[in-house]
PDB file with one MODEL, atoms N, CA, C and O in Angstrom:
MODEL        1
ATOM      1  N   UNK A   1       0.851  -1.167   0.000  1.00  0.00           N
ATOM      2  CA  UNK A   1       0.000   0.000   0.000  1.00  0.00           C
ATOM      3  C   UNK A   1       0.899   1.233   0.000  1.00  0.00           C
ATOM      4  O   UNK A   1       1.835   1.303   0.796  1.00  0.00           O
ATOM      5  N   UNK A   2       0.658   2.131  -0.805  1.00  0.00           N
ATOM      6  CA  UNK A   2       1.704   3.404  -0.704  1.00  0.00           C
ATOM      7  C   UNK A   2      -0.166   4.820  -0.539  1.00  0.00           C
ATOM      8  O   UNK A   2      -1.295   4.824  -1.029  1.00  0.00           O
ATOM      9  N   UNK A   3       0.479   5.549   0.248  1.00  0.00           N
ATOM     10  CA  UNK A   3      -0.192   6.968   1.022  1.00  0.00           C
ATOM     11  C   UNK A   3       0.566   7.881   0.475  1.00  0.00           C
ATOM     12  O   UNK A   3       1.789   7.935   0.600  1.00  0.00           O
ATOM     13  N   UNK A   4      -0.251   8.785  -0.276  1.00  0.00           N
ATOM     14  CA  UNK A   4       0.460  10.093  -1.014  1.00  0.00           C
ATOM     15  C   UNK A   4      -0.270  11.233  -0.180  1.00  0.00           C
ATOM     16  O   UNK A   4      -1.483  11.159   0.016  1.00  0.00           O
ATOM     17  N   UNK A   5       0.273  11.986   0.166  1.00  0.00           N
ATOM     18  CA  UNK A   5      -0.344  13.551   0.676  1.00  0.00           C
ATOM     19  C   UNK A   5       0.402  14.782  -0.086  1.00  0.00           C
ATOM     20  O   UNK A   5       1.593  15.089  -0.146  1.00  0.00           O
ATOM     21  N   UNK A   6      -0.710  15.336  -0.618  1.00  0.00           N
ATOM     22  CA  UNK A   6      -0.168  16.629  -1.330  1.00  0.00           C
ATOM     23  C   UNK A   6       0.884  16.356  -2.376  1.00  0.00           C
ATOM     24  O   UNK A   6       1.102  17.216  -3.230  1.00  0.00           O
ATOM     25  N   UNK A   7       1.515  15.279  -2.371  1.00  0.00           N
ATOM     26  CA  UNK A   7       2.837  15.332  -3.588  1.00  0.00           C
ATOM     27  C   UNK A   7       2.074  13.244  -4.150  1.00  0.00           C
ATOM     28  O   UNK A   7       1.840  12.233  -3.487  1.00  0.00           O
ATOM     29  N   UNK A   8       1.987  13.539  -5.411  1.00  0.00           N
ATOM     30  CA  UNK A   8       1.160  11.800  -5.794  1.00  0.00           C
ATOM     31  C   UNK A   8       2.970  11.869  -6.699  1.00  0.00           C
ATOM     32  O   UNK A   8       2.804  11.968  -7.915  1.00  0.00           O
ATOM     33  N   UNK A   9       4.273  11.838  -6.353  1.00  0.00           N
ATOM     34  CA  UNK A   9       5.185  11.466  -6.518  1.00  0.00           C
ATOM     35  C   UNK A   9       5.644  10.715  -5.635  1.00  0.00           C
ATOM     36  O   UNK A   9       5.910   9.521  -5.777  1.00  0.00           O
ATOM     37  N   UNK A  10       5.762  11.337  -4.708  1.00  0.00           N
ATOM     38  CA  UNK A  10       6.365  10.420  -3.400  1.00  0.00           C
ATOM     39  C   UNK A  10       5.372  10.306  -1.443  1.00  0.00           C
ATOM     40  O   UNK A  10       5.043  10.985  -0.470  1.00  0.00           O
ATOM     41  N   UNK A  11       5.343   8.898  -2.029  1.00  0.00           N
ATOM     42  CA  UNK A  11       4.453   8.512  -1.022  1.00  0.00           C
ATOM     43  C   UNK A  11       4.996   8.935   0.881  1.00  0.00           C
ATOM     44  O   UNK A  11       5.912   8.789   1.690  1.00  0.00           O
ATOM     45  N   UNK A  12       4.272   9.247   0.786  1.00  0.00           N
ATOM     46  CA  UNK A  12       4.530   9.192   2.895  1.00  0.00           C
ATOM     47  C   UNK A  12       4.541   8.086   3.652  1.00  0.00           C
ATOM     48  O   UNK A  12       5.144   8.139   4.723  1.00  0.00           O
ATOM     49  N   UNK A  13       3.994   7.073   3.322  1.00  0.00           N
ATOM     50  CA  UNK A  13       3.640   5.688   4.056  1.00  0.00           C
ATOM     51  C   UNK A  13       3.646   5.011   2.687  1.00  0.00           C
ATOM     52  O   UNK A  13       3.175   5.440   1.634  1.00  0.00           O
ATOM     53  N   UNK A  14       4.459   3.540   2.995  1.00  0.00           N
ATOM     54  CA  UNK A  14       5.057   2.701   1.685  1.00  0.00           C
ATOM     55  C   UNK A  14       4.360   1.662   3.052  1.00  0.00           C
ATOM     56  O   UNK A  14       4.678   1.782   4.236  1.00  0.00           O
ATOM     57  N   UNK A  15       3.621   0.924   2.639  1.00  0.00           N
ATOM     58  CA  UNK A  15       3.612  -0.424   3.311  1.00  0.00           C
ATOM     59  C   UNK A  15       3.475  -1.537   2.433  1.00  0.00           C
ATOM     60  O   UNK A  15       2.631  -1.668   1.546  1.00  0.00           O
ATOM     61  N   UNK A  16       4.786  -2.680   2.907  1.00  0.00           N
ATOM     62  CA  UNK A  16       5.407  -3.357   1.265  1.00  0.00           C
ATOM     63  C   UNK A  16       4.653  -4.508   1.220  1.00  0.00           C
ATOM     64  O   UNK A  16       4.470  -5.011   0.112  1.00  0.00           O
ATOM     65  N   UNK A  17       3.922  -5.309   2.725  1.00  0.00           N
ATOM     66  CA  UNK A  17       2.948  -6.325   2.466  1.00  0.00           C
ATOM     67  C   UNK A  17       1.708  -5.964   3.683  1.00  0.00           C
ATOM     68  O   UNK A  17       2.119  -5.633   4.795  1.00  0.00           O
ATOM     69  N   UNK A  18       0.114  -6.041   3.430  1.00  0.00           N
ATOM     70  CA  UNK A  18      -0.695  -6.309   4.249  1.00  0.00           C
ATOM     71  C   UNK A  18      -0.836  -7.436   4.348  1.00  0.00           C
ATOM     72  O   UNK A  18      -0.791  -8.284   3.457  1.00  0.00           O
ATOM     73  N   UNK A  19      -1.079  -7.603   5.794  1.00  0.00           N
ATOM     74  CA  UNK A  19      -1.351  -8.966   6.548  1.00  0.00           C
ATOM     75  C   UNK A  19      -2.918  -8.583   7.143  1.00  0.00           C
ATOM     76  O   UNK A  19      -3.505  -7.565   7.511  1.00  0.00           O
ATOM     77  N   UNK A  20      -3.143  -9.681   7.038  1.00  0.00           N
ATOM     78  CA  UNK A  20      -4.626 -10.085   7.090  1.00  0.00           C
ATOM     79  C   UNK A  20      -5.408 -11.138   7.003  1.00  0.00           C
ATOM     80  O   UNK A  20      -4.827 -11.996   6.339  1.00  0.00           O
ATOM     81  N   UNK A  21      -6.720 -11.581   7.446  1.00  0.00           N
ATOM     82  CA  UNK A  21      -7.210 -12.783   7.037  1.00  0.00           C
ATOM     83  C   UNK A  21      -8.456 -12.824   6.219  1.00  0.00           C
ATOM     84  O   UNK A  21      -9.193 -13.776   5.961  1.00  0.00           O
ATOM     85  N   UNK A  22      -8.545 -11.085   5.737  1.00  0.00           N
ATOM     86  CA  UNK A  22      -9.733 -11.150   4.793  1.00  0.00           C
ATOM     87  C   UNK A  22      -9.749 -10.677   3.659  1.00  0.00           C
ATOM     88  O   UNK A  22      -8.709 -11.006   3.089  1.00  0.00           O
ATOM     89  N   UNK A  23     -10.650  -9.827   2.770  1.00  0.00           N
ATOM     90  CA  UNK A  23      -9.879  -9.890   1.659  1.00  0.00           C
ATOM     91  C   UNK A  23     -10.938  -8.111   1.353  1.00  0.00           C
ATOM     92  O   UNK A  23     -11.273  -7.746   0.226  1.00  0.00           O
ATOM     93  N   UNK A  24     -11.112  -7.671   2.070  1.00  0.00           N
ATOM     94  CA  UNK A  24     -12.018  -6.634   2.105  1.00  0.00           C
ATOM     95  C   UNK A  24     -12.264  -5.830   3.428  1.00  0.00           C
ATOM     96  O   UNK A  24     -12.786  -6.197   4.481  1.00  0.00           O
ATOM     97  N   UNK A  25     -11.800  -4.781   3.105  1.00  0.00           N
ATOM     98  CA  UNK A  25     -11.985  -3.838   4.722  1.00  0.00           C
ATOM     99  C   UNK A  25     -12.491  -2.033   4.292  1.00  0.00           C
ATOM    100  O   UNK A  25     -13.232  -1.547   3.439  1.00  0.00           O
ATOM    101  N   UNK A  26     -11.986  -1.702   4.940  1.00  0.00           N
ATOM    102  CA  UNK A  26     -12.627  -0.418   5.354  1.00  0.00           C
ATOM    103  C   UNK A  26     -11.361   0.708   5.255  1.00  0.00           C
ATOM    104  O   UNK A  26     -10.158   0.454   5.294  1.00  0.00           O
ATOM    105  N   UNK A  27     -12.046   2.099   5.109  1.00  0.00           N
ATOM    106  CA  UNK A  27     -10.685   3.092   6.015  1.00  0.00           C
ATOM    107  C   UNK A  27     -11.254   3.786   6.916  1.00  0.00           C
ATOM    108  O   UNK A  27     -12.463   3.622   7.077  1.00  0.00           O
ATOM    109  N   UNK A  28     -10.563   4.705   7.707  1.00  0.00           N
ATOM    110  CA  UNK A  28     -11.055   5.254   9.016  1.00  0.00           C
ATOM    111  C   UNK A  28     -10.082   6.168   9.416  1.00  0.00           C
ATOM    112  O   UNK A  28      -8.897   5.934   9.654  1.00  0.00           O
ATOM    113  N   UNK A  29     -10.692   7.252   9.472  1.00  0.00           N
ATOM    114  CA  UNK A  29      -9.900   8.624   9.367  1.00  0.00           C
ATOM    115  C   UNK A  29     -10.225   8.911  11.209  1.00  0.00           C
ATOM    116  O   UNK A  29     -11.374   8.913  11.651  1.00  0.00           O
ATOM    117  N   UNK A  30      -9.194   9.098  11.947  1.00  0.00           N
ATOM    118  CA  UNK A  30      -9.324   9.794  13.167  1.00  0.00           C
ATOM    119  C   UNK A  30      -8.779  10.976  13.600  1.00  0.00           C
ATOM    120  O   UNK A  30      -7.743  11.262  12.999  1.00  0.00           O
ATOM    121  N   UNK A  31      -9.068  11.632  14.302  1.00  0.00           N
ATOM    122  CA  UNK A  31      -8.965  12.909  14.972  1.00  0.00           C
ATOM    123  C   UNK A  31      -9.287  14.150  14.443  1.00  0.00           C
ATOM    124  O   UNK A  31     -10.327  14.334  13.811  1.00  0.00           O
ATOM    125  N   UNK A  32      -8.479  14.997  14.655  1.00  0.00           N
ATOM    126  CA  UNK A  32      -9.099  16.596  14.318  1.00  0.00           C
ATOM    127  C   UNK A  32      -8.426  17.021  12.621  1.00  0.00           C
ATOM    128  O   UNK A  32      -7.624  17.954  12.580  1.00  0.00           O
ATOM    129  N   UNK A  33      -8.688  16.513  11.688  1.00  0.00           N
ATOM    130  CA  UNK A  33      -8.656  16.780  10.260  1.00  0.00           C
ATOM    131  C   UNK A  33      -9.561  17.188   9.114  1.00  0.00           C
ATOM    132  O   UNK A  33     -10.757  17.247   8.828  1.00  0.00           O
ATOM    133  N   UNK A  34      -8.601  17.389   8.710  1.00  0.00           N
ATOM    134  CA  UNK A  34     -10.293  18.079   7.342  1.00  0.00           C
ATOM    135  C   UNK A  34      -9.524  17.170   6.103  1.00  0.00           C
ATOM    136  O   UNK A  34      -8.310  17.173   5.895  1.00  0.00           O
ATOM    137  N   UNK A  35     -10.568  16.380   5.326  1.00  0.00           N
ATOM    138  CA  UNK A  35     -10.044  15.208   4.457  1.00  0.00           C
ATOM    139  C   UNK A  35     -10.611  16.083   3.503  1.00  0.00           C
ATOM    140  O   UNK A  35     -11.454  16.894   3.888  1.00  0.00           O
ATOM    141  N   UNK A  36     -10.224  16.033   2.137  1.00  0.00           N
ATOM    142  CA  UNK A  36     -10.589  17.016   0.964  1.00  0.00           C
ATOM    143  C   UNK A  36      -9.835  16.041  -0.603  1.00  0.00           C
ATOM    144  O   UNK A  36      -8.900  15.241  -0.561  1.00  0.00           O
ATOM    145  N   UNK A  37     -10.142  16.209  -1.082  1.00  0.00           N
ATOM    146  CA  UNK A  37     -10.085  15.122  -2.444  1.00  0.00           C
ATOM    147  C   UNK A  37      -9.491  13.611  -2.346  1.00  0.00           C
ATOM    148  O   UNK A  37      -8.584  13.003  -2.914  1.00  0.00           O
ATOM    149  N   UNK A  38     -10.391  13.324  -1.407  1.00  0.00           N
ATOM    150  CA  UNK A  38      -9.714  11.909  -1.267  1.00  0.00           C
ATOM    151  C   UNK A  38      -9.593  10.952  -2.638  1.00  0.00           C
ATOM    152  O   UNK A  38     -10.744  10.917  -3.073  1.00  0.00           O
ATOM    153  N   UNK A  39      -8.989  10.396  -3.255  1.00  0.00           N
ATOM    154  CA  UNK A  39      -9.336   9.277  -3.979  1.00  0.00           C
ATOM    155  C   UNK A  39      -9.501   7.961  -3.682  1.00  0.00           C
ATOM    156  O   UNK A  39      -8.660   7.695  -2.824  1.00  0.00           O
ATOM    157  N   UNK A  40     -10.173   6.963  -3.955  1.00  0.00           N
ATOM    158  CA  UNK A  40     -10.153   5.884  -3.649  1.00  0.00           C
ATOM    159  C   UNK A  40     -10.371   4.989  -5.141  1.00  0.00           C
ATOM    160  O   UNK A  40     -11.054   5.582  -5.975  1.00  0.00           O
ATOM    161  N   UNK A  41      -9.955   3.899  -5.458  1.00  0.00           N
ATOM    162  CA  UNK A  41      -9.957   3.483  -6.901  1.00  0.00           C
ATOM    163  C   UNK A  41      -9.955   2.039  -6.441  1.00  0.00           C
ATOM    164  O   UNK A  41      -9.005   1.360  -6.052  1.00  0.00           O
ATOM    165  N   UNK A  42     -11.323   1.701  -6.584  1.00  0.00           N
ATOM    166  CA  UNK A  42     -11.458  -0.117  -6.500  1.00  0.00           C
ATOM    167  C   UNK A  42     -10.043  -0.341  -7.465  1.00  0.00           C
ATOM    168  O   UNK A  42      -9.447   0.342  -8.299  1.00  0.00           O
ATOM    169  N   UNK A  43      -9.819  -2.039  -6.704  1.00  0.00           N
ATOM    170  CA  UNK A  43      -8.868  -2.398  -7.842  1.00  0.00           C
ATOM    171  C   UNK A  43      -7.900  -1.870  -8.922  1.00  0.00           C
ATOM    172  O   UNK A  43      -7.305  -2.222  -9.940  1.00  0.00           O
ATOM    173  N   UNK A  44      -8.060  -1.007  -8.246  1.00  0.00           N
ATOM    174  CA  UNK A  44      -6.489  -0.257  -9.116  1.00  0.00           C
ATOM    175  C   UNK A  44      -5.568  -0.045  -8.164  1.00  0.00           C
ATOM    176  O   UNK A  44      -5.696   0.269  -6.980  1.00  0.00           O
ATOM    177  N   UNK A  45      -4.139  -0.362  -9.169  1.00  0.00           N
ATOM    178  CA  UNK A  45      -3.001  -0.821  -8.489  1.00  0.00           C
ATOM    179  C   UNK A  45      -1.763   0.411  -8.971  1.00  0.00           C
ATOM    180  O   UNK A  45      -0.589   0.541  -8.622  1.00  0.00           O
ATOM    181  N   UNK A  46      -2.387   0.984  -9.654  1.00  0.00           N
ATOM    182  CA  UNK A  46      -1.201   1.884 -10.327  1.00  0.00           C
ATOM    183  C   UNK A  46       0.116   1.956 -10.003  1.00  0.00           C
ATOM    184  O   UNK A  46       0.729   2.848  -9.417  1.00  0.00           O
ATOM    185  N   UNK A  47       0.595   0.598 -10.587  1.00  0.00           N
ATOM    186  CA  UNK A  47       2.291   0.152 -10.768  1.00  0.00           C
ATOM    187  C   UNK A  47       2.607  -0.337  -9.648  1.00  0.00           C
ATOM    188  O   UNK A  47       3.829  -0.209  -9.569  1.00  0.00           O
ATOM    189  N   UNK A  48       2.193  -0.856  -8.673  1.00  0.00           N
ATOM    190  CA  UNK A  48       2.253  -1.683  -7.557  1.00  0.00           C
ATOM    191  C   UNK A  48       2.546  -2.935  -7.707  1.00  0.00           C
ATOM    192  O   UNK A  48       1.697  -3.504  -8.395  1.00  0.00           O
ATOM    193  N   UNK A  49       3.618  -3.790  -7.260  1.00  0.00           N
ATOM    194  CA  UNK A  49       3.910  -5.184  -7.602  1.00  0.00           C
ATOM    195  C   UNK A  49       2.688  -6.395  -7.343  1.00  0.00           C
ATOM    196  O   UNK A  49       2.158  -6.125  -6.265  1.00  0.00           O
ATOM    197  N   UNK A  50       2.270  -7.216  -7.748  1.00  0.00           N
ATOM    198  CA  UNK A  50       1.656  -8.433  -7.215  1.00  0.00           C
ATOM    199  C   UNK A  50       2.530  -8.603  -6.081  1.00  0.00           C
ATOM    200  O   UNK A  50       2.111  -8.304  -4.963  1.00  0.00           O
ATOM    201  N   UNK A  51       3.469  -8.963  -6.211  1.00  0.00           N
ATOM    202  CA  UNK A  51       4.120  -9.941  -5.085  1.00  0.00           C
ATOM    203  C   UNK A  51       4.407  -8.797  -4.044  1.00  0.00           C
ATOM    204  O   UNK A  51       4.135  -7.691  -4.510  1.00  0.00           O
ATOM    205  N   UNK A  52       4.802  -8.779  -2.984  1.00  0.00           N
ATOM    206  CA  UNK A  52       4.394  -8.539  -1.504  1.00  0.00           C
ATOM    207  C   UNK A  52       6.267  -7.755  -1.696  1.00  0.00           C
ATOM    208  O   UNK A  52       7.157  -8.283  -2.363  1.00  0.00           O
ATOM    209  N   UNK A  53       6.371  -6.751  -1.092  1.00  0.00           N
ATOM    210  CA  UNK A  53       7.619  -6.058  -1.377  1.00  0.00           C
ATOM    211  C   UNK A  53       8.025  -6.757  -0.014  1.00  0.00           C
ATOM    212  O   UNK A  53       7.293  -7.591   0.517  1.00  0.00           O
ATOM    213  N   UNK A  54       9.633  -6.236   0.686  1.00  0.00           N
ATOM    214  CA  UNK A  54      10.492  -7.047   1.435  1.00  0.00           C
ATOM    215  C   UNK A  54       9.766  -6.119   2.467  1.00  0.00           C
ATOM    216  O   UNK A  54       9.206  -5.034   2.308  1.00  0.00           O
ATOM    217  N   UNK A  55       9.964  -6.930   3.619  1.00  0.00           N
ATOM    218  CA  UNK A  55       8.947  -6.238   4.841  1.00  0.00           C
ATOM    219  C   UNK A  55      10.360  -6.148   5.920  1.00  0.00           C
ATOM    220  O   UNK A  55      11.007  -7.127   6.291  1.00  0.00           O
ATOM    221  N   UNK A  56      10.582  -4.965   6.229  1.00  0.00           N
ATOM    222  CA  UNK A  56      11.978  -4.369   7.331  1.00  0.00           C
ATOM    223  C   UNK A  56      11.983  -5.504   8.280  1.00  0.00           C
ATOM    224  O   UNK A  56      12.860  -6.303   8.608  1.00  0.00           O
ATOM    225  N   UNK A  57      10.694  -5.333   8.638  1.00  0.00           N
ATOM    226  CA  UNK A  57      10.490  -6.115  10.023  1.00  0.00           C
ATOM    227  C   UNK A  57      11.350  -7.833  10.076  1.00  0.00           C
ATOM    228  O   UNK A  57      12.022  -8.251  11.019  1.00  0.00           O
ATOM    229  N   UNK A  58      11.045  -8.591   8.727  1.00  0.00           N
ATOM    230  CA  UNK A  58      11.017  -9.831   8.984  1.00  0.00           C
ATOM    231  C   UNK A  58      12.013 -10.171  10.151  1.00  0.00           C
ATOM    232  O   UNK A  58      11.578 -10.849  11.082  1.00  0.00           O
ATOM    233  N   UNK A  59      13.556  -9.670  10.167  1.00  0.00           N
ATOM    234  CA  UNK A  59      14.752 -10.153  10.743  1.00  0.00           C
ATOM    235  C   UNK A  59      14.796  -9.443  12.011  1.00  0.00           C
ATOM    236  O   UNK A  59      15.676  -9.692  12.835  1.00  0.00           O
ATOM    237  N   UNK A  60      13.419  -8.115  12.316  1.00  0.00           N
ATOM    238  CA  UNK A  60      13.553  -7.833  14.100  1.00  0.00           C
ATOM    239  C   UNK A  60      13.371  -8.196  14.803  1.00  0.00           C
ATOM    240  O   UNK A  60      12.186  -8.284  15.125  1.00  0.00           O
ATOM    241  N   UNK A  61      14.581  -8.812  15.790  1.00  0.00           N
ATOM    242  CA  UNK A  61      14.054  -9.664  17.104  1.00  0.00           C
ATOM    243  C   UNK A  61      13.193  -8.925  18.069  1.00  0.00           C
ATOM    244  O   UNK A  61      13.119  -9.371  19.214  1.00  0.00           O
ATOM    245  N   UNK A  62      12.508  -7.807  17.735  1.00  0.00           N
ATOM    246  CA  UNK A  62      12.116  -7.102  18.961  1.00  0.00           C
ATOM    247  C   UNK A  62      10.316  -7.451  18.501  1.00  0.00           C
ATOM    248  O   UNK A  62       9.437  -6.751  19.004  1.00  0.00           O
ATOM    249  N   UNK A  63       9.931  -8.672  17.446  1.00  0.00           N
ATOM    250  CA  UNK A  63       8.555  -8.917  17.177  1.00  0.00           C
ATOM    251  C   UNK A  63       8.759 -10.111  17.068  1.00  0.00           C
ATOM    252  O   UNK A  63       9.595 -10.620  16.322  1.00  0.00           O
ATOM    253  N   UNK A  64       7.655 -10.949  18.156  1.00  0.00           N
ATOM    254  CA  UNK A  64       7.236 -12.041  18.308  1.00  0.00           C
ATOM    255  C   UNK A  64       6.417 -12.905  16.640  1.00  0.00           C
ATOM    256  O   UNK A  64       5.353 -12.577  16.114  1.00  0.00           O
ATOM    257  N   UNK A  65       7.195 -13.809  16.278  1.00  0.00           N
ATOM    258  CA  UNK A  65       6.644 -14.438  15.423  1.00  0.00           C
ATOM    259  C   UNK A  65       5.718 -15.399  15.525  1.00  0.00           C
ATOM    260  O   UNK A  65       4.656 -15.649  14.954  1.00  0.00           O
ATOM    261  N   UNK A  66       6.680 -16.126  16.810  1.00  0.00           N
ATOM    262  CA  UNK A  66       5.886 -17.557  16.938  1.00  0.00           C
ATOM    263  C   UNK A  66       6.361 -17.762  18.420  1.00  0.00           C
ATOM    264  O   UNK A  66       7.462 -17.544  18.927  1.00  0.00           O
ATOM    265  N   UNK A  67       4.873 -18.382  19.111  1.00  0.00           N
ATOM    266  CA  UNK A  67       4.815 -18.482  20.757  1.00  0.00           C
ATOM    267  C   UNK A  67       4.183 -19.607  20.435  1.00  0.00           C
ATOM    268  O   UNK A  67       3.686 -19.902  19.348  1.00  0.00           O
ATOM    269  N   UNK A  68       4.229 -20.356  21.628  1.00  0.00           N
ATOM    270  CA  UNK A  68       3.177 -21.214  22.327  1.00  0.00           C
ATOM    271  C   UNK A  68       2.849 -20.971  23.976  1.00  0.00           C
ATOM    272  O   UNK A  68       3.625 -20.603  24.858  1.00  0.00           O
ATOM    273  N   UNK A  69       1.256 -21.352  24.068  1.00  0.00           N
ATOM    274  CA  UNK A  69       0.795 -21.195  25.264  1.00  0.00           C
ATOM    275  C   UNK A  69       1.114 -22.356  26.033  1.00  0.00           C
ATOM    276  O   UNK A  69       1.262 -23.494  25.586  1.00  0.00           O
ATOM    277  N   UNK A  70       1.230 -21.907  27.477  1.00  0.00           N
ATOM    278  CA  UNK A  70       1.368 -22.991  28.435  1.00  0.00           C
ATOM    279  C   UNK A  70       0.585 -22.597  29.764  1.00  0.00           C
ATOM    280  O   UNK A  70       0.151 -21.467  29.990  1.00  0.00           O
ATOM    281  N   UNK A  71       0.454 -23.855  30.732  1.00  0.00           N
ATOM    282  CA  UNK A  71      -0.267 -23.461  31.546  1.00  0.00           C
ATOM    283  C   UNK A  71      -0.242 -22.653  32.488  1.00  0.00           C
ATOM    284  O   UNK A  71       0.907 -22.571  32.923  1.00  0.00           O
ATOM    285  N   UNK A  72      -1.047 -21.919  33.099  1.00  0.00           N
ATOM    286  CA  UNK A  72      -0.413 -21.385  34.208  1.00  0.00           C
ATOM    287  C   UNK A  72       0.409 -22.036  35.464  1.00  0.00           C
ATOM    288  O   UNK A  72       0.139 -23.110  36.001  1.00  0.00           O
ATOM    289  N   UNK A  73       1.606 -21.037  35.855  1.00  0.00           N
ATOM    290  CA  UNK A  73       2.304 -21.491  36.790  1.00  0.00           C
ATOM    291  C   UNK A  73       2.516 -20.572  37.895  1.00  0.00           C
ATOM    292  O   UNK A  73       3.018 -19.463  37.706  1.00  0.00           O
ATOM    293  N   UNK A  74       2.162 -20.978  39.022  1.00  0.00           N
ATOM    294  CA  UNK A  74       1.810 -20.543  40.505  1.00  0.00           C
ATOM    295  C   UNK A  74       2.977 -20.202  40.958  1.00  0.00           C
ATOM    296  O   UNK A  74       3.603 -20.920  41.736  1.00  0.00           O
ATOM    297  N   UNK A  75       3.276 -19.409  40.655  1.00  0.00           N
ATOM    298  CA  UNK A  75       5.024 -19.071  41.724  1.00  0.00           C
ATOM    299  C   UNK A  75       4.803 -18.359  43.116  1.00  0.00           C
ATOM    300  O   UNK A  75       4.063 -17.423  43.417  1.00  0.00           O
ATOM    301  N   UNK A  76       5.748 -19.163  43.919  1.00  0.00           N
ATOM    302  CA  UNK A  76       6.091 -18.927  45.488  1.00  0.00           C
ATOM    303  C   UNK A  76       5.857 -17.677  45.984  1.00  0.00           C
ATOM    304  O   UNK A  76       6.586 -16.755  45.617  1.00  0.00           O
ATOM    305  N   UNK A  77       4.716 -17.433  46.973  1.00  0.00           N
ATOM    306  CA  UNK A  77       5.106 -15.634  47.650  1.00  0.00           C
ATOM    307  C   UNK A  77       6.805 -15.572  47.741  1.00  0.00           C
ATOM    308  O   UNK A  77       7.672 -16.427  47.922  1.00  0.00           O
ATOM    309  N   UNK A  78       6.817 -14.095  47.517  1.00  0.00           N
ATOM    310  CA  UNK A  78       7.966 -13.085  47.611  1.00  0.00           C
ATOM    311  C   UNK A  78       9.403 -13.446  46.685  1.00  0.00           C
ATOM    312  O   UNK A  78      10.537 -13.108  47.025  1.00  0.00           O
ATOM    313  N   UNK A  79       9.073 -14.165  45.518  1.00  0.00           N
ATOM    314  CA  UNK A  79       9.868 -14.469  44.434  1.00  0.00           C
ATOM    315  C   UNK A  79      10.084 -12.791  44.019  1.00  0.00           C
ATOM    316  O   UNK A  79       9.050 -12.143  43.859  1.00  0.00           O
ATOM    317  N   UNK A  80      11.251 -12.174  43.865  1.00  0.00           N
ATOM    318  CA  UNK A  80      11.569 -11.211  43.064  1.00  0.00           C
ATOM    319  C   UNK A  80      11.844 -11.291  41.750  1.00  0.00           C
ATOM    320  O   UNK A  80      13.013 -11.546  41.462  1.00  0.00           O
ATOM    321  N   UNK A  81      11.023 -11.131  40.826  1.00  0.00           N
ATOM    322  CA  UNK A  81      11.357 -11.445  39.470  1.00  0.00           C
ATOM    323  C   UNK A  81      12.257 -10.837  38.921  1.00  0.00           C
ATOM    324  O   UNK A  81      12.939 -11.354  38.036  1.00  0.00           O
ATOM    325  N   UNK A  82      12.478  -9.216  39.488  1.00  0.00           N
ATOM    326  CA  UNK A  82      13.188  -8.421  39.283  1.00  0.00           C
ATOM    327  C   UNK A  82      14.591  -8.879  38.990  1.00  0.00           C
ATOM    328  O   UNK A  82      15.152  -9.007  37.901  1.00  0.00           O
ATOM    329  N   UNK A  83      15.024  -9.093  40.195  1.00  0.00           N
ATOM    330  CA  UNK A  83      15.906  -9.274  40.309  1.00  0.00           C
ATOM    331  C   UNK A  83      16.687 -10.663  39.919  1.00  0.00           C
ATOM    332  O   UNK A  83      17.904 -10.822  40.013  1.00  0.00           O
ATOM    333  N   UNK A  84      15.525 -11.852  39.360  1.00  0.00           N
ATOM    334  CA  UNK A  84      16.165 -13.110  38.588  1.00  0.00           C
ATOM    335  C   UNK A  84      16.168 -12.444  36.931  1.00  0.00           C
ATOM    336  O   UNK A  84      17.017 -13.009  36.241  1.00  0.00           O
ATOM    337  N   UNK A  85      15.502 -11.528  36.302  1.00  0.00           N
ATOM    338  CA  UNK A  85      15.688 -10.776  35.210  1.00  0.00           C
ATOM    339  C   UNK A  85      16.907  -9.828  35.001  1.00  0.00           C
ATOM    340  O   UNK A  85      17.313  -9.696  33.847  1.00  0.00           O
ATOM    341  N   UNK A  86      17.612  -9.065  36.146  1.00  0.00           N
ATOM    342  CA  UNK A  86      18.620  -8.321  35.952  1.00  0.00           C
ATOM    343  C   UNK A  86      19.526  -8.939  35.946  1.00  0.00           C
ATOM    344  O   UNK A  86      20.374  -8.092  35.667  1.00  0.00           O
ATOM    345  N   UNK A  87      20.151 -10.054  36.074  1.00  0.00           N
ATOM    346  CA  UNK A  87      21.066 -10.717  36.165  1.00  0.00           C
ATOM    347  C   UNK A  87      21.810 -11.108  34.992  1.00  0.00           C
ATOM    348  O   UNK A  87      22.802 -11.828  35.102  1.00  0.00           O
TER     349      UNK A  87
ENDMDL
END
């Protein structure tokens, strides 16, 4: 998805793949703005790849890819977690 404001040369927001599980959504404008020639164009892609551009994120360890749940576990009054984490 690329977001143009005021200049339809160079986008402000490049986002290189949406993730999702549907195939149809919405937009939603918030806060104190005044929206004025919006365009919107079903199905038009104007020069946009099919395939999904390289996403920054893939290689940041600072986003959870893949977890599993486990059960809860009851730990001992007055365990300092703190301080088994700073270590």
């Amino acid at each position: 998805m690329k977001v143009y404001v005021n200049d339809m040369t160079h986008p402000v927001i490049h986002i290189p793949r949406l993730e999702g599980n549907t195939s149809s959504g919405t937009l939603a404008f918030d806060g104190k703005v005044v929206i004025s020639n919006l365009v919107v164009k079903h199905n038009v892609v104007e020069g946009l790849q099919p395939e999904s551009g390289i996403d920054p994120t893939d290689n940041d360890t600072r986003y959870l890819r893949k977890w599993k749940i486990s059960e809860p576990i009851i730990a001992d009054e007055g365990i300092d977690f703190e301080m088994i984490l700073s270590n």
